[in-house]
PDB file of N, CA, C and O in Angstrom, chain B, residues numbered from 101:
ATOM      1  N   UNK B 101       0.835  -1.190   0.000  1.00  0.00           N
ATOM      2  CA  UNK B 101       0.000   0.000   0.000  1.00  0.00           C
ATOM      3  C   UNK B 101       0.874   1.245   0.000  1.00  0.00           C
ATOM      4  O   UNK B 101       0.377   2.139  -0.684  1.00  0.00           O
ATOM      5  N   UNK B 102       2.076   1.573   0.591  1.00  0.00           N
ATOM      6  CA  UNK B 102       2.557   2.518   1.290  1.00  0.00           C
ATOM      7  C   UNK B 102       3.556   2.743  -0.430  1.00  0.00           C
ATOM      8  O   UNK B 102       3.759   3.865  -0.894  1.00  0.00           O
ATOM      9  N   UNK B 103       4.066   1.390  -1.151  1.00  0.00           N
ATOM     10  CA  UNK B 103       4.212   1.895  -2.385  1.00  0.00           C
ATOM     11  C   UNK B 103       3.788   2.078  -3.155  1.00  0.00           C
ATOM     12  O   UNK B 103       4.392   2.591  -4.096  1.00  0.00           O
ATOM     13  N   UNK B 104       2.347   1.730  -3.214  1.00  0.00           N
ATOM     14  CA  UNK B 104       1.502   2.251  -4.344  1.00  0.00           C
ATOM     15  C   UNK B 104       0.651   3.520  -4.105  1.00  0.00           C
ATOM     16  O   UNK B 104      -0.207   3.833  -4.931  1.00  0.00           O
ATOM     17  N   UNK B 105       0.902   4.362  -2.836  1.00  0.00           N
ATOM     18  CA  UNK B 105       0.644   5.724  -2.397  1.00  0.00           C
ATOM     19  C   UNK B 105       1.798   6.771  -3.095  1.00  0.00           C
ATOM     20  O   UNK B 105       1.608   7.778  -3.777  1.00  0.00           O
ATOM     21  N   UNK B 106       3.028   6.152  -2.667  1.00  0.00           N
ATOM     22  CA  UNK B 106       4.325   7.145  -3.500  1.00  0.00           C
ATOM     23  C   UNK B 106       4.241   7.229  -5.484  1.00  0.00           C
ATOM     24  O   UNK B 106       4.296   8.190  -6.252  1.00  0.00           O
ATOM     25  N   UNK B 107       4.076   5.591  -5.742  1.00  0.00           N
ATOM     26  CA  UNK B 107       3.779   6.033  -6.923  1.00  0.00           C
ATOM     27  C   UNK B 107       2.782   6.872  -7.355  1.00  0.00           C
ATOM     28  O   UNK B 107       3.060   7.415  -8.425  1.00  0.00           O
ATOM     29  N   UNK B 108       1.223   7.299  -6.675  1.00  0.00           N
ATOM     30  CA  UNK B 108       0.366   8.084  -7.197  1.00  0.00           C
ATOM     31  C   UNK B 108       1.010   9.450  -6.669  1.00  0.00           C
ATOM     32  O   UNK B 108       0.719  10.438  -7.343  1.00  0.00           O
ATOM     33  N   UNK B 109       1.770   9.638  -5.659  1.00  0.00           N
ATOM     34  CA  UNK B 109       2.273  11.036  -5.522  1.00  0.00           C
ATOM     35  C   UNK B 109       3.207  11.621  -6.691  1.00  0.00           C
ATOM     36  O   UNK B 109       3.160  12.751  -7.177  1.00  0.00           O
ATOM     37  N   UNK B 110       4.276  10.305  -7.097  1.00  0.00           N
ATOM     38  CA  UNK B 110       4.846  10.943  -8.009  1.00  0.00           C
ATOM     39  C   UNK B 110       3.980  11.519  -9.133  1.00  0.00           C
ATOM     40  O   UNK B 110       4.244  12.638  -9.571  1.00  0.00           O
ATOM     41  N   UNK B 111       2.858  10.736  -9.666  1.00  0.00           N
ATOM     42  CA  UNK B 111       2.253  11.103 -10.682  1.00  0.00           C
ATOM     43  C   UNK B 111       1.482  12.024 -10.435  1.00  0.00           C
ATOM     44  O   UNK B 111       1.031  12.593 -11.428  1.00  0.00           O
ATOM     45  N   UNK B 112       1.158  12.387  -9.452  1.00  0.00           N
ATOM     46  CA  UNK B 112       0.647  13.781  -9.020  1.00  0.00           C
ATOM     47  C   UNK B 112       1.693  15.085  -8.715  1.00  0.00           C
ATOM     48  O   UNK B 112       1.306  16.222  -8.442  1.00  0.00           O
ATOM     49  N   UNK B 113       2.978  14.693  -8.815  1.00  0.00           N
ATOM     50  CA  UNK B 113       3.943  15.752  -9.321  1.00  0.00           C
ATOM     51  C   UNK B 113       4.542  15.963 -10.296  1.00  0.00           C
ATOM     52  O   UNK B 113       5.298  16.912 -10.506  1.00  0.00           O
ATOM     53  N   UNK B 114       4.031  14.342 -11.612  1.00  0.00           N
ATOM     54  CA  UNK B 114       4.582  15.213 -13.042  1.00  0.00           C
ATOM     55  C   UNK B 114       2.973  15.402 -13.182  1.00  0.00           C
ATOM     56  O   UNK B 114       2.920  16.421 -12.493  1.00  0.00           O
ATOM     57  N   UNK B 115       2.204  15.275 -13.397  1.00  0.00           N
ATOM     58  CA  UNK B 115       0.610  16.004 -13.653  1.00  0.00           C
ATOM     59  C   UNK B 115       0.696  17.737 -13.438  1.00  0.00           C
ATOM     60  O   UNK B 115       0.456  18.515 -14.361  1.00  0.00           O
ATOM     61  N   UNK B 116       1.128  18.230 -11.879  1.00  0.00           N
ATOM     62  CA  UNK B 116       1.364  19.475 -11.480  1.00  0.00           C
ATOM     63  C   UNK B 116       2.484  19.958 -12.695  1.00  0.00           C
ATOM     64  O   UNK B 116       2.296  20.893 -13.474  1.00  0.00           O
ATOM     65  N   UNK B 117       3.801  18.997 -12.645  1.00  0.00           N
ATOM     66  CA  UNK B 117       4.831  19.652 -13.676  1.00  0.00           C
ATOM     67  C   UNK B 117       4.507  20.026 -14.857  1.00  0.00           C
ATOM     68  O   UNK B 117       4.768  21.162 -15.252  1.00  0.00           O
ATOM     69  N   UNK B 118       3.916  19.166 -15.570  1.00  0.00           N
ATOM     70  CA  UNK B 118       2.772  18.982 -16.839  1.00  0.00           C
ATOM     71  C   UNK B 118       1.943  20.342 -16.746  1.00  0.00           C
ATOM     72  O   UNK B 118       2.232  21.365 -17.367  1.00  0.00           O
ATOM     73  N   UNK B 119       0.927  20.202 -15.923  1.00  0.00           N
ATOM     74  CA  UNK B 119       0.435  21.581 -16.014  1.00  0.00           C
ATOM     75  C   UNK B 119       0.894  22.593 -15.966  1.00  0.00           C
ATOM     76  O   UNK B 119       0.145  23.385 -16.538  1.00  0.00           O
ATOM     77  N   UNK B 120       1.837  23.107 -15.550  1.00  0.00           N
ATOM     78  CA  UNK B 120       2.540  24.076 -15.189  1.00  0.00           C
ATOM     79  C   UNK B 120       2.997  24.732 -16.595  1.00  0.00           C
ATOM     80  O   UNK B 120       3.071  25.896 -16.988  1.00  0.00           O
ATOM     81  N   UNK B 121       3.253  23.558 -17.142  1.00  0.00           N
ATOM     82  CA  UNK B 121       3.890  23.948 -18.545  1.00  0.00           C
ATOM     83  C   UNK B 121       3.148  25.049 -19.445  1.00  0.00           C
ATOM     84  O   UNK B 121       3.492  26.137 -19.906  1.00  0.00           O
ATOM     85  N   UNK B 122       1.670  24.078 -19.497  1.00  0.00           N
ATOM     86  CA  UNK B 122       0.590  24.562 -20.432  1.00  0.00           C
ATOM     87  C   UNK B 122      -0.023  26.084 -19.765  1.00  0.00           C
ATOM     88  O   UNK B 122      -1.090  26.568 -20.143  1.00  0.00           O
ATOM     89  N   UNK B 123       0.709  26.610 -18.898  1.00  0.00           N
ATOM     90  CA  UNK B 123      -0.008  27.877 -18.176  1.00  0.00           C
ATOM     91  C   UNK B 123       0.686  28.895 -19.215  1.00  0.00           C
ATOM     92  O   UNK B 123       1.860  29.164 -19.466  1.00  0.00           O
ATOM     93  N   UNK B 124      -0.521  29.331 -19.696  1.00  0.00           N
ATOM     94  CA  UNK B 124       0.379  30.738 -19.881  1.00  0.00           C
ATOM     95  C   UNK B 124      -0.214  32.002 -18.848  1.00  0.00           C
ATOM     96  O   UNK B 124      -1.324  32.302 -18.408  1.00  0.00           O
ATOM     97  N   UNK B 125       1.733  32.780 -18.678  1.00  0.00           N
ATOM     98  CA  UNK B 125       1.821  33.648 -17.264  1.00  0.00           C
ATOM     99  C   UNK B 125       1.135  34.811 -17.601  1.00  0.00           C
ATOM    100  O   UNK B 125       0.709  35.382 -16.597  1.00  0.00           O
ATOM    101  N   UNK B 126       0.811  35.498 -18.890  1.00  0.00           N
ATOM    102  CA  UNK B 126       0.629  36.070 -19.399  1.00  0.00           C
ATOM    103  C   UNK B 126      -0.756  36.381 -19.313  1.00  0.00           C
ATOM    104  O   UNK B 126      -1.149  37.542 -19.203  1.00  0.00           O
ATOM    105  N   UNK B 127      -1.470  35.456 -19.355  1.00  0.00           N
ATOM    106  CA  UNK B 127      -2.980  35.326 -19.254  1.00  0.00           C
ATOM    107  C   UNK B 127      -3.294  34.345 -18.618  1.00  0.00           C
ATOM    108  O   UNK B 127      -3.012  33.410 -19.366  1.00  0.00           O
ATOM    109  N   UNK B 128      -3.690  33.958 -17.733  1.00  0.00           N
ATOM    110  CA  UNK B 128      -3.477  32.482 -16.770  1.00  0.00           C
ATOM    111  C   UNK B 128      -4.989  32.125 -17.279  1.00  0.00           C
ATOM    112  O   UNK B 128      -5.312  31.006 -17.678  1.00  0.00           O
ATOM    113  N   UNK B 129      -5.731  33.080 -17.215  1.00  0.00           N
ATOM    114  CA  UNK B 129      -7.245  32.391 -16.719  1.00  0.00           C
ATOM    115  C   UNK B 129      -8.484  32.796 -17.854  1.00  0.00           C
ATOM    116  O   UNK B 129      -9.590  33.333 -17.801  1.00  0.00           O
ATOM    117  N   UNK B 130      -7.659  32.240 -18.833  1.00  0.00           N
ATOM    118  CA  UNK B 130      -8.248  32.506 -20.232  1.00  0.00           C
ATOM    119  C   UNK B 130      -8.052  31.118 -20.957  1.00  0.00           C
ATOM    120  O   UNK B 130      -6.914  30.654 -20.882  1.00  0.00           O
ATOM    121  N   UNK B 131      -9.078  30.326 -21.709  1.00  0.00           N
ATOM    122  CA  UNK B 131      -9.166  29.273 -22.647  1.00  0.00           C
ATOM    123  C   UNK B 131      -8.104  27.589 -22.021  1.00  0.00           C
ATOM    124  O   UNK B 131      -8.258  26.930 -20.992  1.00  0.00           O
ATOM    125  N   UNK B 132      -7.264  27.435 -22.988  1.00  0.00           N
ATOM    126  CA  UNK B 132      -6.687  26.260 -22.314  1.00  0.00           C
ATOM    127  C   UNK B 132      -5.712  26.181 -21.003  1.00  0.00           C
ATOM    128  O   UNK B 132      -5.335  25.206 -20.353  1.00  0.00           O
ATOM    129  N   UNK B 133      -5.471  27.455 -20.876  1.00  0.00           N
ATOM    130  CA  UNK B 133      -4.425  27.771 -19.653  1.00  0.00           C
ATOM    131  C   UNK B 133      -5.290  27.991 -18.150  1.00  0.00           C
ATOM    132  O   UNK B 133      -4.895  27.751 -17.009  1.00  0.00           O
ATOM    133  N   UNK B 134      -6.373  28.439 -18.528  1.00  0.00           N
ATOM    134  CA  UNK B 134      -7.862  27.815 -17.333  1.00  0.00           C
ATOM    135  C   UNK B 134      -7.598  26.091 -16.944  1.00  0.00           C
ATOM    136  O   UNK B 134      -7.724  25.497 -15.873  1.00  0.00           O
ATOM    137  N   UNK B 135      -7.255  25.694 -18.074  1.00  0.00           N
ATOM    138  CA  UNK B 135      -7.856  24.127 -17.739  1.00  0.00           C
ATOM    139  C   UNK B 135      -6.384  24.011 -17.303  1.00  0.00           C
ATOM    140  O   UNK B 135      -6.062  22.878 -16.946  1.00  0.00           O
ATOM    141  N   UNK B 136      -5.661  24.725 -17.271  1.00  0.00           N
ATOM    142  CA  UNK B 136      -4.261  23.761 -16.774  1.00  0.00           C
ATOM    143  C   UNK B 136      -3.958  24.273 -15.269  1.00  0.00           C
ATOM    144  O   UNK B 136      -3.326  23.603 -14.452  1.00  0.00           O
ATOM    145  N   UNK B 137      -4.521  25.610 -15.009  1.00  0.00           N
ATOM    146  CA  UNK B 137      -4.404  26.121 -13.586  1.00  0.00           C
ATOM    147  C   UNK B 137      -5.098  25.514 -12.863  1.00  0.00           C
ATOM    148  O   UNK B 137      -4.975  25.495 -11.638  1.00  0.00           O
ATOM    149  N   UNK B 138      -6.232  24.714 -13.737  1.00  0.00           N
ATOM    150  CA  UNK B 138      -7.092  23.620 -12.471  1.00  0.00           C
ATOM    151  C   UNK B 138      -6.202  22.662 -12.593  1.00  0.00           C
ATOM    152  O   UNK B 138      -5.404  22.629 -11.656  1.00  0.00           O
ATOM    153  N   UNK B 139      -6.060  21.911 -13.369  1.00  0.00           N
ATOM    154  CA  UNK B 139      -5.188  20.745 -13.219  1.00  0.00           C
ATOM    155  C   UNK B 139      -4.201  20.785 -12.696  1.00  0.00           C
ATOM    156  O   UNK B 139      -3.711  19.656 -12.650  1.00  0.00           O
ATOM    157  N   UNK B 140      -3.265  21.924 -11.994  1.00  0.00           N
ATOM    158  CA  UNK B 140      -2.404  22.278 -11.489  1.00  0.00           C
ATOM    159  C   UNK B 140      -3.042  22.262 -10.114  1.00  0.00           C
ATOM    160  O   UNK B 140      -2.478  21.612  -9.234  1.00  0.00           O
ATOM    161  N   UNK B 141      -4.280  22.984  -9.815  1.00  0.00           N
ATOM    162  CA  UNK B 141      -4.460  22.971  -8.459  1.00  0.00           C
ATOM    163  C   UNK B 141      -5.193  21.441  -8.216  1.00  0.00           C
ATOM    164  O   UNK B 141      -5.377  21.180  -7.027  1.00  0.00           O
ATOM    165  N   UNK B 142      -5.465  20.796  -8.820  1.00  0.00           N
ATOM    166  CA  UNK B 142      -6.242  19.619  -8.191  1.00  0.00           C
ATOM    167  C   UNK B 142      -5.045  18.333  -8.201  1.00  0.00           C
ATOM    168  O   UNK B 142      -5.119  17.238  -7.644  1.00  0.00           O
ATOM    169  N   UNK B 143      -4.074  18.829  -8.940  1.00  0.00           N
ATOM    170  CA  UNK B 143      -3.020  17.793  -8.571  1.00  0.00           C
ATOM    171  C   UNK B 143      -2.237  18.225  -7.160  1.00  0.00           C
ATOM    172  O   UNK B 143      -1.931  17.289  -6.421  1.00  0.00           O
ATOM    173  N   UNK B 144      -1.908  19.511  -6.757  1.00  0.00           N
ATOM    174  CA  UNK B 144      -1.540  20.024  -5.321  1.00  0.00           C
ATOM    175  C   UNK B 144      -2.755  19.438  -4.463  1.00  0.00           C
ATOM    176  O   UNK B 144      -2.343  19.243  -3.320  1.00  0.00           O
ATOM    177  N   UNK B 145      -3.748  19.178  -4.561  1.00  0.00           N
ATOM    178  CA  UNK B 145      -4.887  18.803  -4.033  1.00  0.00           C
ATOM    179  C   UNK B 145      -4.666  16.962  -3.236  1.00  0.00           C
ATOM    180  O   UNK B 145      -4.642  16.437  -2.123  1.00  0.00           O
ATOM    181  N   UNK B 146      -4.550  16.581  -4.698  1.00  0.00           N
ATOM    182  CA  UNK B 146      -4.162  14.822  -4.453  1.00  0.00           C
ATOM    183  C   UNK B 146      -3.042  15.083  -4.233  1.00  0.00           C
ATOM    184  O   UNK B 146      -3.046  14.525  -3.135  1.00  0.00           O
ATOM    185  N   UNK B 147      -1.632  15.611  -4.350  1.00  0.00           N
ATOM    186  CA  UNK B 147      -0.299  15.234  -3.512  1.00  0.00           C
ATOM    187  C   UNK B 147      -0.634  15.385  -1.611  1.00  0.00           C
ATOM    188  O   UNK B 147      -0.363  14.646  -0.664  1.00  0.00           O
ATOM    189  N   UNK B 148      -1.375  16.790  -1.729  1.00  0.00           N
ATOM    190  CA  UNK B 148      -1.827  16.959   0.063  1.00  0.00           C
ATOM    191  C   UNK B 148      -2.320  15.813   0.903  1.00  0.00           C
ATOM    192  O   UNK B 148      -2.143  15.322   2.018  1.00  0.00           O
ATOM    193  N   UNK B 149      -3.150  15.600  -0.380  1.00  0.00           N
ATOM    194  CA  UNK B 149      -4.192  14.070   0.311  1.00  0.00           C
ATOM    195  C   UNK B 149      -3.981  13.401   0.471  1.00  0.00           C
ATOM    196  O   UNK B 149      -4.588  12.874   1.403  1.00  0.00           O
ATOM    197  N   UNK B 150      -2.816  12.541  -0.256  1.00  0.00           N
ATOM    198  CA  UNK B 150      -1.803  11.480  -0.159  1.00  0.00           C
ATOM    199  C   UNK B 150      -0.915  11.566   0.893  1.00  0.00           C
ATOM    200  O   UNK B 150      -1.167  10.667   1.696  1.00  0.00           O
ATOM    201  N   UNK B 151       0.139  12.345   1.291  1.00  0.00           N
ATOM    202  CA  UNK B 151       1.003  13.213   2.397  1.00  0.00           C
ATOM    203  C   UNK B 151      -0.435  13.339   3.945  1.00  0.00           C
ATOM    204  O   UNK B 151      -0.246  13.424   5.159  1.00  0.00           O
ATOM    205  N   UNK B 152      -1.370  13.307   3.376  1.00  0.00           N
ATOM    206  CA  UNK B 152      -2.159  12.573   4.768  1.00  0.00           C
ATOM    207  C   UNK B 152      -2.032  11.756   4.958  1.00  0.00           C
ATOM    208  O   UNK B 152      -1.425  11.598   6.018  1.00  0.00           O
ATOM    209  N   UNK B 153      -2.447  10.427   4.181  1.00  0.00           N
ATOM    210  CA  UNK B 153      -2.924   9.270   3.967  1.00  0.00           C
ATOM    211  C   UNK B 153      -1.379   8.601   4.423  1.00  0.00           C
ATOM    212  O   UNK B 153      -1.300   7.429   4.789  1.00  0.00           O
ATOM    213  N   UNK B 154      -0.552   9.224   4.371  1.00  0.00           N
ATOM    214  CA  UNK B 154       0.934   8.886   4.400  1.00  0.00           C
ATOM    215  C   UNK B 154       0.825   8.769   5.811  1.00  0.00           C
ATOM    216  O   UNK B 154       0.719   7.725   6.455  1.00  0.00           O
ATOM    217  N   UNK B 155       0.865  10.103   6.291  1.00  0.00           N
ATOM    218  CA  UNK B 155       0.857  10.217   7.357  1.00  0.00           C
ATOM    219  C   UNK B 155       0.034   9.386   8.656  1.00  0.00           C
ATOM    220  O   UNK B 155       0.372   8.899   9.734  1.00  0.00           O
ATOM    221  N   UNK B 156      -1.042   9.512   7.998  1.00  0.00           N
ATOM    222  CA  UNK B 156      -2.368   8.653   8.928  1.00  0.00           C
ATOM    223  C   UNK B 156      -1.988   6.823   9.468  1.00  0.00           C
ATOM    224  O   UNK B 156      -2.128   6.011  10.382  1.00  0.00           O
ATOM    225  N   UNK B 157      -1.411   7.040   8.046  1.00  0.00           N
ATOM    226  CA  UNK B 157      -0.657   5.281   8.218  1.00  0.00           C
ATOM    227  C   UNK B 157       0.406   4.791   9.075  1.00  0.00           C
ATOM    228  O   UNK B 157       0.478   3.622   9.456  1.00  0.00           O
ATOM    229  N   UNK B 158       1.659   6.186   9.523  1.00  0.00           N
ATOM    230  CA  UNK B 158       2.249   6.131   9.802  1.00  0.00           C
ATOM    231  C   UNK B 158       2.095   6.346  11.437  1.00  0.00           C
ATOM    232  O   UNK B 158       3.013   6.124  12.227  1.00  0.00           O
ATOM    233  N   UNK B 159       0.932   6.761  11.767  1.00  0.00           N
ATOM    234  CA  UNK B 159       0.513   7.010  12.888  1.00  0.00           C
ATOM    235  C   UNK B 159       0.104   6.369  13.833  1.00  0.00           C
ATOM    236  O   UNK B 159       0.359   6.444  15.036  1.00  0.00           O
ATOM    237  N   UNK B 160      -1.155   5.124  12.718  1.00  0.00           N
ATOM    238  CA  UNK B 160      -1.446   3.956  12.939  1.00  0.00           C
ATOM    239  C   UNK B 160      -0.551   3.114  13.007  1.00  0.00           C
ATOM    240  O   UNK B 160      -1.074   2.068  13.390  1.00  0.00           O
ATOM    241  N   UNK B 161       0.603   2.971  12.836  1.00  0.00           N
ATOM    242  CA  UNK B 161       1.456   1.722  12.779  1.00  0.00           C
ATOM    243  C   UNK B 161       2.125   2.724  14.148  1.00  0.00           C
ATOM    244  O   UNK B 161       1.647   2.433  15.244  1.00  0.00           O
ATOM    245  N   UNK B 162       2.754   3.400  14.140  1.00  0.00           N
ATOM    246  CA  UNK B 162       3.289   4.386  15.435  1.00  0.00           C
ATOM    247  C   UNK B 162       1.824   3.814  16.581  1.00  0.00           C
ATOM    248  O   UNK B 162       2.030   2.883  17.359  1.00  0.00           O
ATOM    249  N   UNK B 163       1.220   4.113  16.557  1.00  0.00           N
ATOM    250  CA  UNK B 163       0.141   3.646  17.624  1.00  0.00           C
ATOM    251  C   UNK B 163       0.015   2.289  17.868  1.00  0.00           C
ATOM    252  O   UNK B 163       0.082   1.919  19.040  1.00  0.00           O
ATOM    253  N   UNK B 164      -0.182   1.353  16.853  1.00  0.00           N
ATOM    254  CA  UNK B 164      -0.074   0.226  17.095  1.00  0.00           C
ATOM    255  C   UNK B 164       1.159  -1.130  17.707  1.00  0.00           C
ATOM    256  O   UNK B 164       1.097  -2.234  18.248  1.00  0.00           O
ATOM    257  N   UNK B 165       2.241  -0.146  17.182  1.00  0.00           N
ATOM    258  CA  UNK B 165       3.514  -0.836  17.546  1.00  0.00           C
ATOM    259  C   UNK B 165       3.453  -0.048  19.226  1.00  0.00           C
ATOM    260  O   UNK B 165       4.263  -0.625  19.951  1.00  0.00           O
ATOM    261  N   UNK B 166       2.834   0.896  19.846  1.00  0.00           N
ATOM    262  CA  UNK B 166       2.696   1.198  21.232  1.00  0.00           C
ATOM    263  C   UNK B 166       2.384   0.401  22.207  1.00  0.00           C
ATOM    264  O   UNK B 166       2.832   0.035  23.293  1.00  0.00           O
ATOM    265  N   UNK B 167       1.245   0.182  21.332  1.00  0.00           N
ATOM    266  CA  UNK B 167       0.399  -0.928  22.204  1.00  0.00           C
ATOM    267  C   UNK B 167       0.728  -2.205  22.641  1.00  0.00           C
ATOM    268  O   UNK B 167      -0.084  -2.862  23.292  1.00  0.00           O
TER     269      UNK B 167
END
């Protein structure tokens, strides 16, 4: 589980890289560079969520190895 969480993070940091590309700075929030500032923010979205899920696991096993 804990490696098939890192692999979706990585791919949620070339997705962000990816988008990033297609932004233009110039006009961000006009036609296809709209669709890439979302895809930019909803991939920061799933890396956060994951970096929980990371965490949550790590907490649970920290808690459980307590006990």
């Amino acid at each position: 589980m804990k490696n098939l969480i890192w692999v979706f993070i990585l791919i949620s940091i070339g997705m962000m890289i990816f988008n990033a590309f297609l932004v233009d700075f110039d006009n961000p929030l006009v036609n296809e560079s709209l669709i890439a500032v979302i895809g930019v923010f909803s991939s920061l979205c799933s890396f956060l969520l994951l970096l929980i899920l990371l965490l949550s696991l790590k907490i649970k096993r920290l808690k459980k190895k307590g006990n």
